[in-house]
Every structure is written in C-alpha cells, then in structure tokens.
C-alpha positions in Angstrom: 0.0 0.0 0.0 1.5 3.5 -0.9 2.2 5.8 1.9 1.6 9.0 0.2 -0.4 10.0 -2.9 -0.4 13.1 -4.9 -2.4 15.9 -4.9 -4.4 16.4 -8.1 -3.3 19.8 -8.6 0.6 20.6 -7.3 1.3 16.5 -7.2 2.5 16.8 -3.8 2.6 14.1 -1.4 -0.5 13.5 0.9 -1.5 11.0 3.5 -4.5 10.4 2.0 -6.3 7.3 2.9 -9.3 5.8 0.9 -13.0 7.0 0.8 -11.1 10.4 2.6 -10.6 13.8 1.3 -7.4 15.5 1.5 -6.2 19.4 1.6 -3.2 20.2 -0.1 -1.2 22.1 2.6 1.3 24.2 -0.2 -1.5 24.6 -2.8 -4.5 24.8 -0.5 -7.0 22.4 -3.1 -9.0 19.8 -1.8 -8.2 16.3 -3.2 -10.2 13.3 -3.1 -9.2 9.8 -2.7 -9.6 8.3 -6.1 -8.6 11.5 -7.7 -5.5 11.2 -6.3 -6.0 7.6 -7.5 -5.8 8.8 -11.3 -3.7 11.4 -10.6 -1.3 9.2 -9.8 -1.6 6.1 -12.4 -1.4 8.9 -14.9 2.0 9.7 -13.9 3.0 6.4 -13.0 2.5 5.2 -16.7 4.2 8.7 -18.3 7.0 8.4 -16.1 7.6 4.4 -15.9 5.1 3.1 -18.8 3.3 0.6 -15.9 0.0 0.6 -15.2 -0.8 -0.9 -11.8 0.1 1.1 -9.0 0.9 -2.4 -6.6 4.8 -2.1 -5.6 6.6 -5.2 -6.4 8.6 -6.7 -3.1 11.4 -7.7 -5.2 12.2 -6.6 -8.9 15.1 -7.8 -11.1 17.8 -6.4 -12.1 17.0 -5.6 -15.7 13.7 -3.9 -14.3 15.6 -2.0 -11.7 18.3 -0.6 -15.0 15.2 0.3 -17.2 13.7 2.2 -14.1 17.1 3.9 -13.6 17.1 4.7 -17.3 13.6 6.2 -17.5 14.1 8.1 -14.3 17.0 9.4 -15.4 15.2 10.5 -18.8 12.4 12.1 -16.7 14.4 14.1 -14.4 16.3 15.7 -17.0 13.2 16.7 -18.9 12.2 18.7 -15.4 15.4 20.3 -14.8 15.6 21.3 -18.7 11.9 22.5 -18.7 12.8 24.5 -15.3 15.6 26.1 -16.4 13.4 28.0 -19.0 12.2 30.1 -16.6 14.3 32.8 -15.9 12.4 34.1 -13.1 11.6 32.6 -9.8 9.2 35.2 -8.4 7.0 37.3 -10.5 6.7 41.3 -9.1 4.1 43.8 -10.2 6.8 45.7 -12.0 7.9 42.5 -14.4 6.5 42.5 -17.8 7.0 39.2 -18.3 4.3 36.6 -19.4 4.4 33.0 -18.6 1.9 30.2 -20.0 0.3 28.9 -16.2 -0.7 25.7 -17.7 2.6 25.1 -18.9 3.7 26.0 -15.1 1.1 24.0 -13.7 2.5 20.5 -15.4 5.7 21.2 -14.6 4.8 21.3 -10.8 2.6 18.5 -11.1 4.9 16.5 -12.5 7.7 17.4 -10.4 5.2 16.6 -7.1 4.4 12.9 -9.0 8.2 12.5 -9.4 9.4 13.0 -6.3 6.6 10.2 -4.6 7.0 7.5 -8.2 10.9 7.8 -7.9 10.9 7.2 -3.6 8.3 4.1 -4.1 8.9 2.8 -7.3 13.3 2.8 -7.2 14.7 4.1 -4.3 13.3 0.9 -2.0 15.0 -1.2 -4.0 18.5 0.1 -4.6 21.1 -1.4 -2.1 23.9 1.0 -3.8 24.3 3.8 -1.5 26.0 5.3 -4.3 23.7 5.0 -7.0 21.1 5.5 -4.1 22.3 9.3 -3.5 22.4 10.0 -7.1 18.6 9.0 -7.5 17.9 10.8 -3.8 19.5 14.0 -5.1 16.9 13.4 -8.2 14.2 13.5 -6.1 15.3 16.4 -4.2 15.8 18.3 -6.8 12.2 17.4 -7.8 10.8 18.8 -4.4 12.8 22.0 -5.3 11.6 22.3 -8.9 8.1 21.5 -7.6 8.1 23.9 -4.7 10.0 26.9 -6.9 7.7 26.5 -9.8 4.7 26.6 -7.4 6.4 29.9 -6.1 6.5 31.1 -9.1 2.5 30.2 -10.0 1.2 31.8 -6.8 3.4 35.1 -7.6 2.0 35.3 -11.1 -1.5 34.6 -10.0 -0.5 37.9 -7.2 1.0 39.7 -10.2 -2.3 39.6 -12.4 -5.0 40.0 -9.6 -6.6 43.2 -8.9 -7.8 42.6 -5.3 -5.6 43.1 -2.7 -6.5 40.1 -0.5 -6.3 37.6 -3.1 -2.8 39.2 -3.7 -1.6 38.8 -0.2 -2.9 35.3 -0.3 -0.9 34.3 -3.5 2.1 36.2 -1.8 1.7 34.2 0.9 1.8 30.6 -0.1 4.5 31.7 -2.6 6.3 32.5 0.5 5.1 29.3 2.2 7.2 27.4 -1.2 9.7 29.0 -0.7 10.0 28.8 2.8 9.6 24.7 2.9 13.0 24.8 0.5 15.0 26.3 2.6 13.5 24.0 5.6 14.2 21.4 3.2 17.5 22.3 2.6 18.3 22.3 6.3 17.3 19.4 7.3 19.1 17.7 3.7 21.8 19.3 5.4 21.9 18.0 8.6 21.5 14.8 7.1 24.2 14.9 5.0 26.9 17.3 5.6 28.0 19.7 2.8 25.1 18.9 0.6 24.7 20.5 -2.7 21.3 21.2 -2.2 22.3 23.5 1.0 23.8 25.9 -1.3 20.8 27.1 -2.7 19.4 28.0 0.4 21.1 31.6 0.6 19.2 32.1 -2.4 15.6 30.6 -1.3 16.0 32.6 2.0 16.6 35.9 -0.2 13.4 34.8 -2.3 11.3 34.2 0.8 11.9 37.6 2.4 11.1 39.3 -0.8 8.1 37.7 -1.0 7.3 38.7 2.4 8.2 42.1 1.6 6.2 42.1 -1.7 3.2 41.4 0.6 4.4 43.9 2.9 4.2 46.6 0.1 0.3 45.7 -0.7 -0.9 48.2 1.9 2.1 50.1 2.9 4.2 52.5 1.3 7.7 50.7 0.2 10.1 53.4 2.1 9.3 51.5 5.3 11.2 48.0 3.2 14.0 50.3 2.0 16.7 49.4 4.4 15.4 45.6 3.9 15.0 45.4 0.4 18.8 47.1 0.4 20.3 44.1 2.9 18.8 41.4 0.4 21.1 43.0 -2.4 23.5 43.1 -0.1 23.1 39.3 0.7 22.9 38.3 -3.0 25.8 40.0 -3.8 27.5 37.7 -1.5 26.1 34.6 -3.2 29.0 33.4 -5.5 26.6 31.5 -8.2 26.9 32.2 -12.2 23.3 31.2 -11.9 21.2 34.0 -14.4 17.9 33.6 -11.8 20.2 35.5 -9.0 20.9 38.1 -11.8 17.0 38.2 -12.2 16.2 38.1 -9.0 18.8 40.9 -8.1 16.9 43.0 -11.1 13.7 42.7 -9.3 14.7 44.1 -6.1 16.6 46.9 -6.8 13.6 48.2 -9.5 11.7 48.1 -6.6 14.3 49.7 -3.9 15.5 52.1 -6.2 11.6 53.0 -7.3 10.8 54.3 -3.8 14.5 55.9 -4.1 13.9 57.8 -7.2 10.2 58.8 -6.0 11.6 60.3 -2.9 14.5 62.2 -4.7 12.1 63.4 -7.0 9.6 65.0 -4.4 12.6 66.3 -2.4 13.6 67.7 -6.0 10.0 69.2 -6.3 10.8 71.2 -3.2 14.4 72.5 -3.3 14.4 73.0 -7.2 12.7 75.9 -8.9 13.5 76.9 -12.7 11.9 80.2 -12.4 14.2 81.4 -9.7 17.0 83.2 -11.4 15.3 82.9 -15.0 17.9 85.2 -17.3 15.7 88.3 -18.5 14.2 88.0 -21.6 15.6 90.5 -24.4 13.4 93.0 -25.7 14.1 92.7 -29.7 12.6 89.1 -28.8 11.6 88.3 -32.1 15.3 88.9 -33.5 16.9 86.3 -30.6 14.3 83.8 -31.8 16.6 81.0 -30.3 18.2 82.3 -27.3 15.2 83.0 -26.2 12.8 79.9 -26.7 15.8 78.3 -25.7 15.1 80.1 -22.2 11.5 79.3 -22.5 12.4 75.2 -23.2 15.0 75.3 -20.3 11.9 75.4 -18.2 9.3 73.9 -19.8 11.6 71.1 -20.5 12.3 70.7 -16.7 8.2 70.4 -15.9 7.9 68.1 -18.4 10.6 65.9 -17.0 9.5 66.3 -13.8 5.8 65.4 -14.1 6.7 62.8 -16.8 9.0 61.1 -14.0 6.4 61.5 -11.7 3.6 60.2 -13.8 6.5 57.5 -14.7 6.9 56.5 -10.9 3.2 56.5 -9.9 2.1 54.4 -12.2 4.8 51.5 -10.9 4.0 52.6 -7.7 0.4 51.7 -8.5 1.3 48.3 -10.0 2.6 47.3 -6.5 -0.6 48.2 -4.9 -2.8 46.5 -7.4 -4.1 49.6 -8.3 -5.6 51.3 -5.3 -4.7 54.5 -4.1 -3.6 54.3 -0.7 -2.9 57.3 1.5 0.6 57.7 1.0 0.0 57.9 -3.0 -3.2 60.1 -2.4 -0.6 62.5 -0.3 2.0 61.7 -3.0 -0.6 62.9 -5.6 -2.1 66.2 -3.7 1.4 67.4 -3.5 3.1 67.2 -7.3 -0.6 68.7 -8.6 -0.2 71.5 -6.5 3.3 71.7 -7.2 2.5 71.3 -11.0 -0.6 73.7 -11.2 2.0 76.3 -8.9 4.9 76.2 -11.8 2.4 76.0 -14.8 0.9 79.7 -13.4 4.5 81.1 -13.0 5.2 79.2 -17.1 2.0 81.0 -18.2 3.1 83.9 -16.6 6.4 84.3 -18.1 5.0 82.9 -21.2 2.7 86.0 -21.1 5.2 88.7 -20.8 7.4 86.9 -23.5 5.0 86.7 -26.0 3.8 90.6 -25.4 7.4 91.6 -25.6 7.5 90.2 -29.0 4.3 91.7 -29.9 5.4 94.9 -28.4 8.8 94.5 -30.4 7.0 93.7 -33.7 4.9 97.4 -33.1 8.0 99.5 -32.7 10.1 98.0 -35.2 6.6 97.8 -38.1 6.1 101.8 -37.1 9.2 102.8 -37.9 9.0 101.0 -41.5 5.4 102.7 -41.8 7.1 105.6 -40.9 9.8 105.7 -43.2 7.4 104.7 -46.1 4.9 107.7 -44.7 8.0 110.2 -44.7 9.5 109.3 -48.1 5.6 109.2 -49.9 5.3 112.3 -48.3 8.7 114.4 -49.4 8.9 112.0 -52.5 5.6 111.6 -54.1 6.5 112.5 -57.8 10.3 110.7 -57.0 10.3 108.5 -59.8 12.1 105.6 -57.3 8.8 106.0 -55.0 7.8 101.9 -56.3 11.3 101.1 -56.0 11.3 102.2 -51.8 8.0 100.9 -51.1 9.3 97.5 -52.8 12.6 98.1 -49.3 9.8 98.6 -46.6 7.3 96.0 -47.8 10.3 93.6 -47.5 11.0 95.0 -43.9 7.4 94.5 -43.0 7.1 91.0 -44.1 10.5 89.7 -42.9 9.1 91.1 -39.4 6.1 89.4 -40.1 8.2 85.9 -40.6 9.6 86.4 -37.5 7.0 86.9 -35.5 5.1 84.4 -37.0 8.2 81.5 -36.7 8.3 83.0 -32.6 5.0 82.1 -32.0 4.6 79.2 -33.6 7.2 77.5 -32.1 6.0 78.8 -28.5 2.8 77.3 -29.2 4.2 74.1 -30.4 4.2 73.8 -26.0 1.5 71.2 -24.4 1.8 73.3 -21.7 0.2 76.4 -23.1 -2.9 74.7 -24.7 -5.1 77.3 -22.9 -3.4 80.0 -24.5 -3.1 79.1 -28.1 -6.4 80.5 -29.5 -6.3 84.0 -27.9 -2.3 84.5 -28.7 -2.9 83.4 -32.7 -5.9 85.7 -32.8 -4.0 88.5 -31.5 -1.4 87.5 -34.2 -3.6 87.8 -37.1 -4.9 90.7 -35.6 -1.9 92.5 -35.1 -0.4 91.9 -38.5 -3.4 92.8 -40.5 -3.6 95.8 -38.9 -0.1 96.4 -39.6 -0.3 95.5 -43.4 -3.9 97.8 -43.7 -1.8 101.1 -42.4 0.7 100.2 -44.9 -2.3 99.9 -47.7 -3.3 103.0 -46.5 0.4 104.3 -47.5 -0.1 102.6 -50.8 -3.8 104.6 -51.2 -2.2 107.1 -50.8 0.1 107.0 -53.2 -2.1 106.3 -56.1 -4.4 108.5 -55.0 -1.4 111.1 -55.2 -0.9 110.0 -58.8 -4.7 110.2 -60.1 -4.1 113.5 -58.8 -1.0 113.9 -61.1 -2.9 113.0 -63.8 -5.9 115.5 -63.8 -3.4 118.2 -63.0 -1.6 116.8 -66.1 -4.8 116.9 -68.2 -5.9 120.3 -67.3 -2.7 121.9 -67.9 -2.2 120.2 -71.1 -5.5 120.8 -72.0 -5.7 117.2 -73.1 -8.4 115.5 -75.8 -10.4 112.8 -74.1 -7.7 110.2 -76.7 -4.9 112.5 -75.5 -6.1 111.6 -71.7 -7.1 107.7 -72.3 -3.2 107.4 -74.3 -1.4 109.2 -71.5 -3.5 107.2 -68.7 -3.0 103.8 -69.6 1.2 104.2 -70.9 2.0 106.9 -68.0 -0.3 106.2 -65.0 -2.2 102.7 -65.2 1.1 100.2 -65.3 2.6 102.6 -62.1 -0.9 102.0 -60.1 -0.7 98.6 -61.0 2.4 98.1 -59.5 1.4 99.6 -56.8 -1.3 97.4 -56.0 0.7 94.5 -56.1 2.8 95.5 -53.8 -0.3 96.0 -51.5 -1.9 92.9 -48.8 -5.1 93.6 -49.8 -6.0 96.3 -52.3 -8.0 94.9 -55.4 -7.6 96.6 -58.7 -11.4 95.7 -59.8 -12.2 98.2 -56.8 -9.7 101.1 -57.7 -12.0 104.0 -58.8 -10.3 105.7 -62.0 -11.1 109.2 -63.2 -13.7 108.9 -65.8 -12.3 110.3 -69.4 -14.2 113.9 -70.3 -13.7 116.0 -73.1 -16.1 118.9 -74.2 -16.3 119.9 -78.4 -17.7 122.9 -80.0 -18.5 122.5 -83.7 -17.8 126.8 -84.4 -14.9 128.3 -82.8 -16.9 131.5 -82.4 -20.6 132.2 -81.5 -22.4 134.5 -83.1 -25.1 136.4 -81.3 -28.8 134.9 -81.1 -27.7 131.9 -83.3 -28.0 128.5 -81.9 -24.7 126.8 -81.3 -24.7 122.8 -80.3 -22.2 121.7 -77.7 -20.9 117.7 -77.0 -19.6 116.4 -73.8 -18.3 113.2 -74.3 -17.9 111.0 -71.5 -15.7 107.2 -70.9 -15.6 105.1 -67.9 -11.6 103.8 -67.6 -12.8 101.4 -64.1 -13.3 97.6 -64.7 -16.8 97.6 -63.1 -19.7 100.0 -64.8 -20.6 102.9 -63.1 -24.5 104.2 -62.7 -27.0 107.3 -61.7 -25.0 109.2 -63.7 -25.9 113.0 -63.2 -25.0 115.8 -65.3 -25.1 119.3 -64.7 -24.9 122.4 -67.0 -23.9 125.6 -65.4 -24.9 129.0 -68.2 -25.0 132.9 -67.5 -28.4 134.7 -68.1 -26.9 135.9 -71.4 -27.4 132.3 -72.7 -30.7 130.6 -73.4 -30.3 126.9 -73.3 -33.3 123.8 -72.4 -30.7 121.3 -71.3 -30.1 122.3 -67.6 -29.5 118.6 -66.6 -29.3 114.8 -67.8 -28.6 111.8 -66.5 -27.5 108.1 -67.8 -28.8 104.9 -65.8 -25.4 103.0 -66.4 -22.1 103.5 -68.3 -20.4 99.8 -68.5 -17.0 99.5 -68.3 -14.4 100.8 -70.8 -18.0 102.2 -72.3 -17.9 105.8 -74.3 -21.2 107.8 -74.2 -21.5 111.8 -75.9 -24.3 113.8 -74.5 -25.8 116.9 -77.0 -26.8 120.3 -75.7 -28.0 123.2 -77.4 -27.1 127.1 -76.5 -28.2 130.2 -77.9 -26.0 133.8 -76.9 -28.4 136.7 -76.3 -25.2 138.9 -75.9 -21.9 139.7 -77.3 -18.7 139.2 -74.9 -16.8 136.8 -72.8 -18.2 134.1 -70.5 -17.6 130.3 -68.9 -19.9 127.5 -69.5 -19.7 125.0 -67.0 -20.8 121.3 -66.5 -20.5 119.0 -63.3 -20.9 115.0 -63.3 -22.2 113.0 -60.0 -22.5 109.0 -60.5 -22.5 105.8 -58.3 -19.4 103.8 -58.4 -19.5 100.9 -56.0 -21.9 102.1 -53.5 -20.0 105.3 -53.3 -21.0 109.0 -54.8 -18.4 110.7 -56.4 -18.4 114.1 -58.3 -15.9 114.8 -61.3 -14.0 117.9 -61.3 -16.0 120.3 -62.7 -15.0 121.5 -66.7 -15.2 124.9 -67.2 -15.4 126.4 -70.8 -14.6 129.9 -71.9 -16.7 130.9 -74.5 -16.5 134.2 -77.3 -19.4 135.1 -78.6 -19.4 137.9 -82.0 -16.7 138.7 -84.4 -13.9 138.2 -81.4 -11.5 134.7 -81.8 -12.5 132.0 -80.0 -10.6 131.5 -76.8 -11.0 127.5 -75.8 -9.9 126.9 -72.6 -10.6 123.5 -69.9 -9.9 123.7 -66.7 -10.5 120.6 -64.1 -11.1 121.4 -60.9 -10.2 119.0 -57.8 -11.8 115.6 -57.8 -14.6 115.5 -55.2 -16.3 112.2 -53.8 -17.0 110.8 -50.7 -14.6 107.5 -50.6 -11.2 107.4 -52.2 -10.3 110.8 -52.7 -9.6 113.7 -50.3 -11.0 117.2 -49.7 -14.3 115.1 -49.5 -17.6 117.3 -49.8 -21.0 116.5 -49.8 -22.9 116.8 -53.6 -25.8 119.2 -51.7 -22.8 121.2 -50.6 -21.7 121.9 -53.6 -25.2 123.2 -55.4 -25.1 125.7 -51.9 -21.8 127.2 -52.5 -21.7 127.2 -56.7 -21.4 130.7 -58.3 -21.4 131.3 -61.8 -19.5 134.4 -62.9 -20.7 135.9 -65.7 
C-alpha cells in the first residue's frame, strides 16, 4: 500500500487514505481519494510506462536498469523545462508573461516524481552510491516542484486586482519557498555539505522578498528600504553564475530604487525651482528667436521631466498596490498637482510677458517701417524711385512678419500652453493685419497722389479725351498697378479711376442769337460699370439753353457715351460754361472735377480753354464734400 499519494493539482505528497478527502497544505486544493488515484496512475504510466500502482517486493535487475534509465530521462526533462524560466518570483513591475498551464505540469509533474521515484526505485536500490544519485533526483524534484509553485502563486499575485487575493498568493508563494529552505536544512543535517544547501542563501533571499512584496500591498515601500537594500547586499554575496540570482537581483533593486527615485524626486519638487534666477528676456525678442525659446524650453523642458517622471513613478508605484490608491500615493498625488498647477501659473506667466514683448517688439520695429514709407511718400511723391522704396519697406514689413510668425509658432508648439493658443494666434492675425492695412493705406495714398497727377496733367495740357485715355493707360495705369501688387489687400477691380471727359464745340466762335450745339463726351476707364449718372450744366443769363440737366442709368466698363446740348448767346462778350458729373461707383457718390469752358461770342476769336477742378467724392479721394454742398456754394461768374 503506498504511503503518500499526490495531490491532483501541485502532485505533492498527501497522506490520504481511501473513501477520505485531503487538503493540499502548499496549494491549498482539496483532493479526493480516487482523484488522487488517477492522478497518480497517470504519472505512473508517463514516467515508468506501468499501469498498476501495486509495488513489487522484489524486482530484477533488468527492471531496476530500465527504471534507472527512465528516471533518469524524466528528471532531465524537469530540470531542462525549469531552467526555461528565468524568473523565480514574479513582481508587479515585471513584464514578463508565462503560460500557467505550462507552469502547472511542470509542478505537477515534479510533485508525482518525487513520490513514483521514492516508491517505485529508491526501496529497491542497495547501492548507496547509485542511491544518492537518485535521492538527489528526487530532491531536486521537491525544489523544482516547490520553486515553480512559487512562481505560480506570484504570477496569480501579479495579475490580480484585489488586494487580499494578492496577499494570499504572496503568501503561499512564500510558504514554497520557505519549505525549501527548511528542506535544505534538514538535507543538510543529514548529509553534511550537501549541494542542495547551497541554494538555500538564495531561497531565504526569495522568501523575504516575498514577504516584503506582501508587505508593500498596503504600505508605502520606504518602510522595506533598508530591507530590500540588505537582500542585495546578501545576493551579492552569493558566489553562483546562476542567471535567476541576476534576475532576481533586477527585481529588487527596480523596486528599492523605485521608492528611491520617488523620494528624490519630491525632495527635488521642493528644493528646485527653474523660475528662480530665469535670465531676462531681451526685448528685440523676435530677433533672438533661439536664445530665447531656448530660455522658455529650459523650463518647460524641466516640468515636463518632472511630471513625466512622476507620472512615470506613480504608475509603478500603482502596480505594487494593485491599483488602489492608498494614502501615502493620495498624499503623494495632492502634492506634485499643486506643485504642477504652482509652476504652470508662474510658465503661463512668463509665457505672457514673453510673448507681449515680441508683440510689443514687432509694433516698434513695423512703425518705424510705416514711418519711413509715410515720410518718403510724403517728401517724395513724384520721385520716380517711389515703387522702388516701397518695394525696401514692404520687404521689412514681411521679414518682421516671418519672424514673429516662426516666434509664436514655435511657443505654441508647447503642451503646456494649450489654454493660450487661440487668444495669442488671434491676437497675431490681428496685429499683423492691422499692420499690413496702415501700410495699404500708404499705398492709397500713393495712387491717390498720382490720379491726382494725372488730372493736373490733363488740365494743364488741355488734353483730348484720346490724348487723356493714351497718357492714362502708358503713364499712369502700369505705375498703379504696380502699386497694387505691392499692397496685402488692395484689389484693382475696386480702384475707382477718373472717368475720361472731353467737351467739343463744332464753331470756334458764337455768333449772337444763333444756336450753337455743344458735345460732352464721356468714358468710364474702371473695370466695373458705373450708374445714376448726373449731369449738370452751369450757363449765365446771357445764354438761353433747355438742357439744364441729364442723367444716364449706367455707363459699363471701358463704355464711351456723348451727350448733345444746345445754346443760344443773347449777348456779345466773354463768358464760362460749366458742367458738373455725379455718378455711383461701388456704393460710393463721387463728383468729377467740374469743366469749365470759356466761350467768345461775335466777331472776337474763340478763346477755348478746360480747366479741371479737384476731384470731389465721398470715398477714395480727399477734400471730401458733400454733392448738396456743392449746389449751396456754386457761383457762376458771368
């Protein structure tokens, strides 16, 4: 009758009698009889290929070598199937993942080796020397068995999420471990200088780290520090080439030098401080683009280290409690926030001022280009180079612009300064379009001053409306056009040109009480029609004539219209006939210089003379008047 049988789940021995039920005392499962039963002739028959679980009293030699042989073949399986795992506790912090049914019938077959080898060979060996080498097999068994079921009960601690069931698995992982180094005592004190005492340093190290790792659940890990230091202490005393020490040291320091790192880091938190002696921005910011963001990552650079360290050590710090926040981390917590929220103020802070010093550096430096343009328009109006200087400043203005734009972009390329992102880039786009619409206003200005140029031209010259269109479009247009390309946002469709005017007399002089006809001949130059076109002819009382006004609904672009009028002198001498246009030209009302005409009537020569008076509208222009204004103040001279 066997004195032991195994139990069904870690194959360790039980006392187990039949019709009774058994608890495993390393694994904690409850084994029946005739589980055991099966248990057992399974192993029996992978192990030794018999099937009845009777011991023979006596067995012949050839059986006894084939035993040996199989044994032998077994064992080396186990030890070969053990030495794949590299560990011999799983932590929290390890990464690794194991395959636990794999685990499982390696222990189970360890457990069923140790009992089959004792019952089935070791009673019948009279060799003491081939007995110890088959007695250290089956120690060796009870050490892979008990190891690997370390191992199980850590990994089941390592993947639960309840704290008690984690303290349980720590604890019969301990338990394991513990009964080896028992084991290895008494082995000891059986035989002196046994092989298997050597690798109890190691198991006691193990067995005290799983104690610890227990420990840690609900406490925070400074309290193991000086412990968790003696055991690397201890193992660097154990002179073994074995890589499981190497492993095992690994796992003990991540976890002493964890709380280590934490601490420094919070002490860090406290004594540290990258905003006290910060050097002083400069003010032409935007020209030291990478000194200073270079200043500005210095210290963003050193939060983001600090809180991704943190982050880094709270997590593992986490893993060790199975995820529960504890009061130690909840303290932990409370104080990097506050620490964090404290140095992201002082970050936005600084941030602040930097970025207005750029802005405030942009403003100076873009006034003094406006200015320069503003000066040289002003002095230098009819200076043929006037295209060529606003061609220097608009290169200032958009260089500054670049820089600016490259400053604040790479600011805002910060995670800290999410929050401040959207006001700071409409500020941007504010501030430089204002910027570019003075320097369009510099531009108006400029062409303004040159349509100005051109109806001086005209009237001096006395032009023909051909003569004007010829000198407009060689002279003028290409200059404006220029002009607006060199603008952000002026549109040449909305330029408003001087419409074309000419007035033609068919005699040269009147005669007295004869009807004379007159023709004013009008073009629009603009690129959009104009409409509500209003014309107004101004005569002494020495004239008779119907046509006192006229008006056209619409005069397209580049479109030519000639309006007839009759007159009739009543007396001999000297006087000026006058005629004045108002029209609607993209929403805006704008009157034409008025055209005067100095008229001869009788036997004298005709004296012809034109003479355009200043351009007078509400928009573009200047010296703007109202139309109803001008009716008020209008005196003819006759």
């Amino acid at each position: 009758m066997l004195s032991y049988l195994p139990c069904k789940k870690c194959g360790n021995a039980l006392p187990i009698i039949k019709g009774s039920v058994a608890k495993c005392p390393y694994c904690g499962a409850r084994t029946l009889y005739m589980e055991s039963i099966y248990s057992f002739k399974y192993y029996l028959n992978e192990i030794l290929h018999l099937t009845s679980i009777k011991k023979d009293r006596n067995i012949n030699d050839s059986e006894i070598k084939r035993r040996k042989s199989l044994f032998e073949s077994f064992f080396y399986k186990l030890s070969s199937d053990f030495k794949e795992y590299r560990h011999i506790i799983i932590t929290k912090l390890d990464s690794i993942n194991i395959d636990p049914i794999k685990l499982y019938n390696l222990i189970r077959s360890a457990g069923n080796f140790e009992i089959i080898i004792e019952e089935f060979l070791l009673k019948h060996l009279k060799n003491e020397n081939i007995r110890k080498k088959y007695q250290e097999f089956r120690d060796l068994a009870y050490i892979i068995n008990k190891s690997s079921l370390g191992l199980y009960f850590s990994y089941l601690a390592k993947n639960s999420s309840y704290l008690e069931n984690c303290s349980k698995y720590y604890h019969f992982a301990e338990k394991s471990f513990q009964n080896i180094v028992d084991f290895c005592n008494i082995t000891n004190f059986e035989s002196n200088h046994s092989k298997l005492y050597k690798k109890k340093g190691l198991y006691e190290i193990i067995t005290e780290f799983a104690l610890i790792l227990r420990g840690i659940l609900n406490k925070n890990p400074k309290y193991y520090s000086d412990k968790l230091e003696n055991l690397l202490f201890k193992l660097n005393k154990i002179k073994t080439n074995d890589f499981q020490k190497y492993t095992l040291y690994a796992q003990i320091e991540s976890i002493y030098q964890l709380e280590r790192d934490t601490s420094v880091l919070l002490e860090k938190v406290k004594l540290d401080n990258p905003f006290l002696s910060p050097d002083p921005p400069e003010e032409d910011i935007i020209f030291n683009t990478e000194e200073n963001l270079e200043k500005l990552n210095n210290v963003t650079n050193w939060i983001h280290d600090i809180s991704e360290k943190y982050q880094k050590y709270q997590r593992n710090l986490l893993k060790l409690h199975s995820g529960k926040f504890i009061k130690y981390l909840e303290s932990y917590r409370t104080h990097f926030i506050n620490y964090k929220n404290r140095n992201l103020e002082k970050f936005n802070i600084l941030l602040e001022n930097i970025v207005s010093k750029a802005f405030n550096s942009y403003n100076s430096e873009t006034i003094e280009v406006l200015n320069t343009l503003s000066d040289f328009i002003h002095n230098n109006i009819f200076n043929e180079k006037i295209i060529e200087r606003i061609e220097i400043e608009l290169a200032d203005l958009v260089k500054l612009d670049d820089m600016l734009k490259k400053f604040i972009n790479e600011i805002f390329k910060k995670p800290l300064i999410r929050n401040l992102k959207s006001d700071y880039y409409k500020k941007l786009i504010s501030f430089t379009s204002n910027k570019h619409s003075e320097f369009d206003k510099h531009i108006l200005k400029c062409i303004n001053r040159m349509l100005q140029e051109f109806q001086e031209v005209r009237s001096k010259k006395i032009l023909s409306l051909e003569e004007q269109k010829n000198q407009f479009s060689l002279e003028f247009k290409p200059n404006l056009q220029k002009l607006i390309n060199l603008s952000f946002n002026l549109d040449k469709d909305a330029l408003e040109y001087p419409l074309f005017i000419d007035i033609k007399l068919e005699n040269n002089i009147l005669k007295k009480n004869q009807s004379e006809s007159i023709k004013l001949v009008i073009e629009n130059p603009n690129l959009s029609e104009i409409k509500d076109i209003k014309i107004y002819f101004f005569l002494p009382n020495s004239f008779l004539f119907k046509t006192k006004s006229t008006s056209i609904k619409r005069l397209k672009a580049n479109e030519r219209r000639t309006i007839k009028t009759k007159i009739t002198p009543i007396k001999t001498g000297t006087f000026l006939y006058m005629v004045m246009i108002e029209y609607q030209y993209t929403n805006k009302t704008f009157w034409m210089p008025s055209i005067k005409l100095e008229l001869k009537v009788d036997r004298a020569e005709e004296i012809l003379k034109y003479q355009y008076y200043n351009f007078l509208h509400m928009g573009i222009y200047h010296d703007e008047i109202e139309a109803s204004r001008i009716f008020n103040n209008l005196r003819i001279l006759v």
